[in-house]
KEKE-199141 format. One record per atom (N, C-alpha, C): x, y, z; residue number from 0; atom name; chain. Coordinates in steps of 0.05 Angstrom, whole numbers. Each point is the difference from the previous one (the first is absolute). Layout:
((X Y Z) NUM "CA" "A")
...
This chain:
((17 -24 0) 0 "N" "A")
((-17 24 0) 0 "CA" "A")
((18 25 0) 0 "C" "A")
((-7 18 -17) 1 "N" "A")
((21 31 -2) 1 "CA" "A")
((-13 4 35) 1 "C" "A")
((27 20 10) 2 "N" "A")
((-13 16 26) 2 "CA" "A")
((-23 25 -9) 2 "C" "A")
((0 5 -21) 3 "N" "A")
((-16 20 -10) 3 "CA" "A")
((-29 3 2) 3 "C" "A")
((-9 -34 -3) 4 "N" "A")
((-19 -9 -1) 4 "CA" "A")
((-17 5 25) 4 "C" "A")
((18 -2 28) 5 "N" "A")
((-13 8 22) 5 "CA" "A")
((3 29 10) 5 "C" "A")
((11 20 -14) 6 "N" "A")
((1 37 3) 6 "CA" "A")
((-33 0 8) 6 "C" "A")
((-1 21 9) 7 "N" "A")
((-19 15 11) 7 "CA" "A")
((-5 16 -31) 7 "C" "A")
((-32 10 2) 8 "N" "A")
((-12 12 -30) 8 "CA" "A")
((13 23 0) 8 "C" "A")
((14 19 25) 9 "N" "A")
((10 24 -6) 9 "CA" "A")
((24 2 -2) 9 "C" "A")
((13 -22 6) 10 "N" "A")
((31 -7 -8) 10 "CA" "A")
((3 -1 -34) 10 "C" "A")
((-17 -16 -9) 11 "N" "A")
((-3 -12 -29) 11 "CA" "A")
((-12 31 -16) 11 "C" "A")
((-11 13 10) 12 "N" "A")
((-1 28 -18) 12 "CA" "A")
((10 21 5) 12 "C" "A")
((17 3 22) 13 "N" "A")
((32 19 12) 13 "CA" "A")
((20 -20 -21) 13 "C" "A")
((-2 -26 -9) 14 "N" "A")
((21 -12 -9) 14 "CA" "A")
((-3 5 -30) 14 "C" "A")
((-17 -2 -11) 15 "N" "A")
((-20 9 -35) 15 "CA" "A")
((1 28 -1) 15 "C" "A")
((1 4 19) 16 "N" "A")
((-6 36 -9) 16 "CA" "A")
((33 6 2) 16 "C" "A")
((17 1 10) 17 "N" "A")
((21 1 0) 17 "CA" "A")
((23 -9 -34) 17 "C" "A")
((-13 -31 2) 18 "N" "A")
((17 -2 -28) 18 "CA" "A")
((-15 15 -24) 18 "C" "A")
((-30 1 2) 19 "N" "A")
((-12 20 -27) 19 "CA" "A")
((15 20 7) 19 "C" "A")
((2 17 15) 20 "N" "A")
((14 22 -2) 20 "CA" "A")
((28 1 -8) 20 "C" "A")
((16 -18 0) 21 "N" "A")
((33 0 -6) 21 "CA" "A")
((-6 1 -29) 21 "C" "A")
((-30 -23 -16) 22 "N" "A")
((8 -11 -29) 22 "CA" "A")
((-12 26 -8) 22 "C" "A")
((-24 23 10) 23 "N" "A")
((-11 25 -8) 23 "CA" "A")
((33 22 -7) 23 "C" "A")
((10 -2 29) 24 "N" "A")
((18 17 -2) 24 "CA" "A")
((22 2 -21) 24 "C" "A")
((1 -29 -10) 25 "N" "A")
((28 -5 -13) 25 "CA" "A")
((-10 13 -31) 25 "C" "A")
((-21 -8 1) 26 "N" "A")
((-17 -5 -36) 26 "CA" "A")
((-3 27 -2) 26 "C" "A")
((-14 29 23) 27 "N" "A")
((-2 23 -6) 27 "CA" "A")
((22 22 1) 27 "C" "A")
((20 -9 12) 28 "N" "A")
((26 17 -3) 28 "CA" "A")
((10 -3 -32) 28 "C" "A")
((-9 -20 -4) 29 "N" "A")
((8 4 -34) 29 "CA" "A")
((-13 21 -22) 29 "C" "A")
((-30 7 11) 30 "N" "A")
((-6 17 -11) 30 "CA" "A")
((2 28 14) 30 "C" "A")
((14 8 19) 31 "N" "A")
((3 20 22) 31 "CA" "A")
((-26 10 14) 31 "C" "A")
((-2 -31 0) 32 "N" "A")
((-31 5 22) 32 "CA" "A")
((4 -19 27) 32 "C" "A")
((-24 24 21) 33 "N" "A")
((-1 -15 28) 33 "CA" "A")
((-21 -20 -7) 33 "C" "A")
((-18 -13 30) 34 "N" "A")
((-19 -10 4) 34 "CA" "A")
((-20 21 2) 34 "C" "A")
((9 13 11) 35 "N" "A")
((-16 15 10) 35 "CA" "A")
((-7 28 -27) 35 "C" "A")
((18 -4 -20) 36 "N" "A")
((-4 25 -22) 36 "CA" "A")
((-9 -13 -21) 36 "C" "A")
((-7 -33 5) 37 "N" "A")
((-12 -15 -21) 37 "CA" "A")
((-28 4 4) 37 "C" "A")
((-5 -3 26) 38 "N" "A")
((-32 9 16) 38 "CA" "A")
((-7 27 -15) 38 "C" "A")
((9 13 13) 39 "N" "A")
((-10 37 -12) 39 "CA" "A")
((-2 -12 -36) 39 "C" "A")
((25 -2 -7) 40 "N" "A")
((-9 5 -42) 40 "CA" "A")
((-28 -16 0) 40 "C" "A")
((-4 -28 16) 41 "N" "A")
((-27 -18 -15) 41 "CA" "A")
((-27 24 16) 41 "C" "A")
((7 5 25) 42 "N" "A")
((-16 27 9) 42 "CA" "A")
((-15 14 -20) 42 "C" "A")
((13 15 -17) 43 "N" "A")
((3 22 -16) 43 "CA" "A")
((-10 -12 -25) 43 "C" "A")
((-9 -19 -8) 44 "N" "A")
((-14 -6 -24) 44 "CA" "A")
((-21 6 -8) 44 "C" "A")
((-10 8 23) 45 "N" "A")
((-34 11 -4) 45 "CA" "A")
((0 22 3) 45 "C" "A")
((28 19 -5) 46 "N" "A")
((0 29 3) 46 "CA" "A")
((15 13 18) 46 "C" "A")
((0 22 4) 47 "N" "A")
((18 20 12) 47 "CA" "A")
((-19 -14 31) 47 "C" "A")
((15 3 22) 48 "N" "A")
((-3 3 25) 48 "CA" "A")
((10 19 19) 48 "C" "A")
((-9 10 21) 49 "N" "A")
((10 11 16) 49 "CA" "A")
((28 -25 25) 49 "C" "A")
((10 24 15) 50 "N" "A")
((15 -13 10) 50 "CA" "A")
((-6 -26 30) 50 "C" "A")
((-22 9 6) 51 "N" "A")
((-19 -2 20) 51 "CA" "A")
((-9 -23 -9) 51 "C" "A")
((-14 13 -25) 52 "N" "A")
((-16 -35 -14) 52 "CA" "A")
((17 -24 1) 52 "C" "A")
((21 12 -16) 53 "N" "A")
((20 -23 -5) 53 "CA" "A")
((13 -19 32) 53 "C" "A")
((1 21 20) 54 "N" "A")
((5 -14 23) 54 "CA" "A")
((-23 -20 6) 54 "C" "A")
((-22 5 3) 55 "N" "A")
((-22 -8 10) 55 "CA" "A")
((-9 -25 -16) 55 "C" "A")
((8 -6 -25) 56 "N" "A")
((0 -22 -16) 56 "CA" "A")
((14 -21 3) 56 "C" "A")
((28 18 7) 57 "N" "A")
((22 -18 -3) 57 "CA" "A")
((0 -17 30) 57 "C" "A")
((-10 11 18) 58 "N" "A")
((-1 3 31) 58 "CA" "A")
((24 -6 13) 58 "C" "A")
((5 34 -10) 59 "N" "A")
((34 4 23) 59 "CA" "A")
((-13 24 8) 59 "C" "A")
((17 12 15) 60 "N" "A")
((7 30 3) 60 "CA" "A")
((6 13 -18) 60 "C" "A")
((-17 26 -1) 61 "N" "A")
((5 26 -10) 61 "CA" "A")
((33 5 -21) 61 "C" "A")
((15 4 26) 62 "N" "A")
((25 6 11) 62 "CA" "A")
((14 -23 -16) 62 "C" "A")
((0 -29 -5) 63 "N" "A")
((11 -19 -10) 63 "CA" "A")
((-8 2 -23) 63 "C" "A")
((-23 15 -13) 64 "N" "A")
((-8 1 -29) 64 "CA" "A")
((14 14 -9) 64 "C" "A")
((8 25 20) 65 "N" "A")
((12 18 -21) 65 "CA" "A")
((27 -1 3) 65 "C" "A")
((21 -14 17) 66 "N" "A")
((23 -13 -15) 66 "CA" "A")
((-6 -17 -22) 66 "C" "A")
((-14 -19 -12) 67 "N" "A")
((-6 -10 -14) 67 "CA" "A")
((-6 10 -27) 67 "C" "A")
((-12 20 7) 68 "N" "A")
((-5 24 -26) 68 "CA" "A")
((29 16 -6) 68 "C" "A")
((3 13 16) 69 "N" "A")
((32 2 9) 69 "CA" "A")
((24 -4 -23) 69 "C" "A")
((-3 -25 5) 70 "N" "A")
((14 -23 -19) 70 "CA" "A")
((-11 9 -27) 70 "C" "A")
((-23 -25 -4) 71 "N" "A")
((-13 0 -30) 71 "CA" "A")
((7 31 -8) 71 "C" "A")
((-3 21 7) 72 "N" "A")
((-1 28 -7) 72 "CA" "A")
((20 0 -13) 72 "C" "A")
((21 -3 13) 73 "N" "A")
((37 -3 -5) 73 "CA" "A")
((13 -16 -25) 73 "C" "A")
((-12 -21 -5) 74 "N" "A")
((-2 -25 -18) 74 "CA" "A")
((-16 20 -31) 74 "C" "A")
((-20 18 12) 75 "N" "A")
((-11 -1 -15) 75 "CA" "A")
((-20 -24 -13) 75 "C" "A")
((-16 -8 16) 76 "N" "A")
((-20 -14 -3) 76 "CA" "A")
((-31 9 7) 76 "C" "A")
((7 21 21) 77 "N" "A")
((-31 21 -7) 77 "CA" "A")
((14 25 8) 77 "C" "A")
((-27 20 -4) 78 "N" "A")
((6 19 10) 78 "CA" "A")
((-29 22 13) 78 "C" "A")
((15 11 18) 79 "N" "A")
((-22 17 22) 79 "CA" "A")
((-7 25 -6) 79 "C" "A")
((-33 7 -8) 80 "N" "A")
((5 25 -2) 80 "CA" "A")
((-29 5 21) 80 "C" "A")
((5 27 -4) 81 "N" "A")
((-24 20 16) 81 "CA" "A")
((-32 -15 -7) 81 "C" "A")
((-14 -6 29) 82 "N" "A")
((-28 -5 -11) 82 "CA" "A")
((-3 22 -14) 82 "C" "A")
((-33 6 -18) 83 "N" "A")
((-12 15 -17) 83 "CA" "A")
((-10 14 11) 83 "C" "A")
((-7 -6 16) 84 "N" "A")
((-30 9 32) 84 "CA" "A")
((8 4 24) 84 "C" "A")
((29 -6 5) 85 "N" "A")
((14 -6 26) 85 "CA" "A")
((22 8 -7) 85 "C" "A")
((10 21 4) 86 "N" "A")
((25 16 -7) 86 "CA" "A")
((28 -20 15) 86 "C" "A")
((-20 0 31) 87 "N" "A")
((24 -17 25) 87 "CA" "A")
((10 -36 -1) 87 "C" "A")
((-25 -2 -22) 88 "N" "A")
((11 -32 -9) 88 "CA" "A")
((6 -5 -25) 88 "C" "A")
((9 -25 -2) 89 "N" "A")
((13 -6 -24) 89 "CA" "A")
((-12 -24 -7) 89 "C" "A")
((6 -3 -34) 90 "N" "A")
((-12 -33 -1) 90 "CA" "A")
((17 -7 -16) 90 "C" "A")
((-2 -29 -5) 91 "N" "A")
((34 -12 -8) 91 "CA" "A")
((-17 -13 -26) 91 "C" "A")
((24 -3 -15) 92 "N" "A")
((-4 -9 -32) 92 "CA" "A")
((23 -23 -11) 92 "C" "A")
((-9 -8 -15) 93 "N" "A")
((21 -25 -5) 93 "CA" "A")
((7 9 -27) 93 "C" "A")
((28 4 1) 94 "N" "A")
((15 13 -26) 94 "CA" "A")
((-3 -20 -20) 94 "C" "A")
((6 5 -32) 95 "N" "A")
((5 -18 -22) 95 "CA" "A")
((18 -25 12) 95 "C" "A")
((29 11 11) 96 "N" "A")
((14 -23 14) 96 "CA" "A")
((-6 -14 13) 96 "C" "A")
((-17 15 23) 97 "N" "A")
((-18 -18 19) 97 "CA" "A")
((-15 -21 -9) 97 "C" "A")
((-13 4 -25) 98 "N" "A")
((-17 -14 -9) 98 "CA" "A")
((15 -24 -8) 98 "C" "A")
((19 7 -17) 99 "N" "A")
((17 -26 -10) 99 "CA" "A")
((13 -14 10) 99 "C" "A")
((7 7 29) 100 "N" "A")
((11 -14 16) 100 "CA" "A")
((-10 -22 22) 100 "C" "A")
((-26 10 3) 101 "N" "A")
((-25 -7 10) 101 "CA" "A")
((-18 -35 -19) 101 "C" "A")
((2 17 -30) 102 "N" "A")
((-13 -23 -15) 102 "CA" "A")
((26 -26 -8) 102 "C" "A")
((29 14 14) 103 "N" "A")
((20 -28 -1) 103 "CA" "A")
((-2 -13 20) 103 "C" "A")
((-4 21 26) 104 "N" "A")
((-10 -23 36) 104 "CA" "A")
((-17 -6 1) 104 "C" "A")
((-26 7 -12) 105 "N" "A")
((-21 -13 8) 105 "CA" "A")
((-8 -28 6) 105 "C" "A")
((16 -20 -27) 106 "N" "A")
((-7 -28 3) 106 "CA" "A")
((26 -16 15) 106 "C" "A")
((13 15 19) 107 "N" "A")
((30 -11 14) 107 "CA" "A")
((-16 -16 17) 107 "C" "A")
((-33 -1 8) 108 "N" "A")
((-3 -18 18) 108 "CA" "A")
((-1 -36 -12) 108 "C" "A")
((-23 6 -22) 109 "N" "A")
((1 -26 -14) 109 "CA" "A")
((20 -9 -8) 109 "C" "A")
((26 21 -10) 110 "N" "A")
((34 -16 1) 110 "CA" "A")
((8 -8 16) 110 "C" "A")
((-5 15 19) 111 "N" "A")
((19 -15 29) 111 "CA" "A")
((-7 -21 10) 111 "C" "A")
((-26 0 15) 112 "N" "A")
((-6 -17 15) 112 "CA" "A")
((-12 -30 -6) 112 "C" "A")
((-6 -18 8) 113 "N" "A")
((-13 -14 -11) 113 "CA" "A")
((-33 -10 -3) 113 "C" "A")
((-3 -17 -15) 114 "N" "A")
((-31 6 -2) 114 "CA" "A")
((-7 -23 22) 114 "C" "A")
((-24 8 6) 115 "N" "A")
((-12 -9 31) 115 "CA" "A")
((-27 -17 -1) 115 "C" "A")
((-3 -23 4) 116 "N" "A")
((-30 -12 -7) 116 "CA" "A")
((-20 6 -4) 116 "C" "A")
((2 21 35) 117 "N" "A")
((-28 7 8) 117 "CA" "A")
((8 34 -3) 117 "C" "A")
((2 14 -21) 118 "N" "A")
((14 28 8) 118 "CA" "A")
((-23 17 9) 118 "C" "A")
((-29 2 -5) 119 "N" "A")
((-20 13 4) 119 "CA" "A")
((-3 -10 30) 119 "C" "A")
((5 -25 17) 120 "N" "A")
((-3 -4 28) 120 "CA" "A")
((24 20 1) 120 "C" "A")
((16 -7 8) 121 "N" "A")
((33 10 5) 121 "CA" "A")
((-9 32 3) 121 "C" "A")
((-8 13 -26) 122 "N" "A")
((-1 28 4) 122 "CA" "A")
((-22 13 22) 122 "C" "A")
((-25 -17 1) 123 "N" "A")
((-21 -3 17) 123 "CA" "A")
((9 3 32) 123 "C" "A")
((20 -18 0) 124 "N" "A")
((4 -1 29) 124 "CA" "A")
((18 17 8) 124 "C" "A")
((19 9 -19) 125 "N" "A")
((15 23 6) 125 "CA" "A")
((-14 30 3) 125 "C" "A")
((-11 4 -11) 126 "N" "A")
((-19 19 1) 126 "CA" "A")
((-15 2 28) 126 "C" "A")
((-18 -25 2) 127 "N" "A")
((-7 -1 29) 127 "CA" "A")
((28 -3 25) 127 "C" "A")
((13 -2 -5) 128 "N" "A")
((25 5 19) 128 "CA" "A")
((3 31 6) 128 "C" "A")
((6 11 -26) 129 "N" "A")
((0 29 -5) 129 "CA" "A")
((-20 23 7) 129 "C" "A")
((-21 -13 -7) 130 "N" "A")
((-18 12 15) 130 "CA" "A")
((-7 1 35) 130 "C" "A")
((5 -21 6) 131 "N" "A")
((-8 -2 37) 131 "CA" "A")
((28 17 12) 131 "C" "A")
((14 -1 -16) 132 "N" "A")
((34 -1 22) 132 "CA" "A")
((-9 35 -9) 132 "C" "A")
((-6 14 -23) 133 "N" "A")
((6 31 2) 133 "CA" "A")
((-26 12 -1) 133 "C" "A")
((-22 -3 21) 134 "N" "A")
((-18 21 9) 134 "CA" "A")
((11 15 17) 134 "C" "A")
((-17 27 -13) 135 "N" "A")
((13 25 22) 135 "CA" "A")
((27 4 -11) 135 "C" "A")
((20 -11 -19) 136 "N" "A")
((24 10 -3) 136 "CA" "A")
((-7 19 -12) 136 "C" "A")
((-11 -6 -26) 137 "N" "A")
((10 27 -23) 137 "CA" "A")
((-40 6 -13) 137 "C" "A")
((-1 26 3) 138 "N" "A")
((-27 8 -6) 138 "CA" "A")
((-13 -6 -27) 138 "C" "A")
């Protein structure tokens, strides 16, 4: 029997979430992208967002979005300008680059990982994971 087999369920997805992230990380430094600046471009497909929105989607902080924007800004993968109606905010846009960089990460998940029997359970229960563990985090 692997010892694996007897981990605890939060060991086994501290242990999965850990290597997706090494194989995310390795695959998006190639395109000079984060995890987290892959989130914001697929964000941004349905349009310009504010910075707020984009936190609240993404469900981080404010403050962590906009290093994140930060970045992409820098890269040149979007860019921030003045709301229309809101002089004091801004809403973010996904540059031409952005875009192209975006429609080469998009499918890094179906490359990377492998395919899963039950993937509609699997995502199901992650979700319900996700959901109970962050009420009250992020509005």
């Amino acid at each position: 029997m692997d010892p694996m087999d007897a981990w605890p369920t939060g060991r086994l997805l501290s242990m999965a979430s850990r290597l997706v992230e090494h194989a995310w990380v390795e695959a998006l430094e190639k395109e000079g992208l984060t995890h987290a600046g892959l989130i914001v471009l697929d964000l941004l497909d349905v349009g310009s967002l504010s910075q707020t929105e984009l936190a609240t989607q993404a469900r981080v902080e404010v403050q962590t979005m906009s290093r994140s924007l930060e970045r992409l800004e820098r890269e040149g993968f979007v860019a921030r300008e003045k709301h229309p109606a809101d002089g004091r905010r801004h809403v973010v846009t996904r540059t031409p680059t952005g875009r192209r960089v975006w429609e080469r990460a998009k499918t890094l998940e179906a490359d990377l990982f492998p395919s899963i029997a039950d993937n509609a359970g699997m995502r199901a229960a992650l979700l319900e994971i996700i959901r109970a563990t962050s009420k009250g985090r992020w509005n």
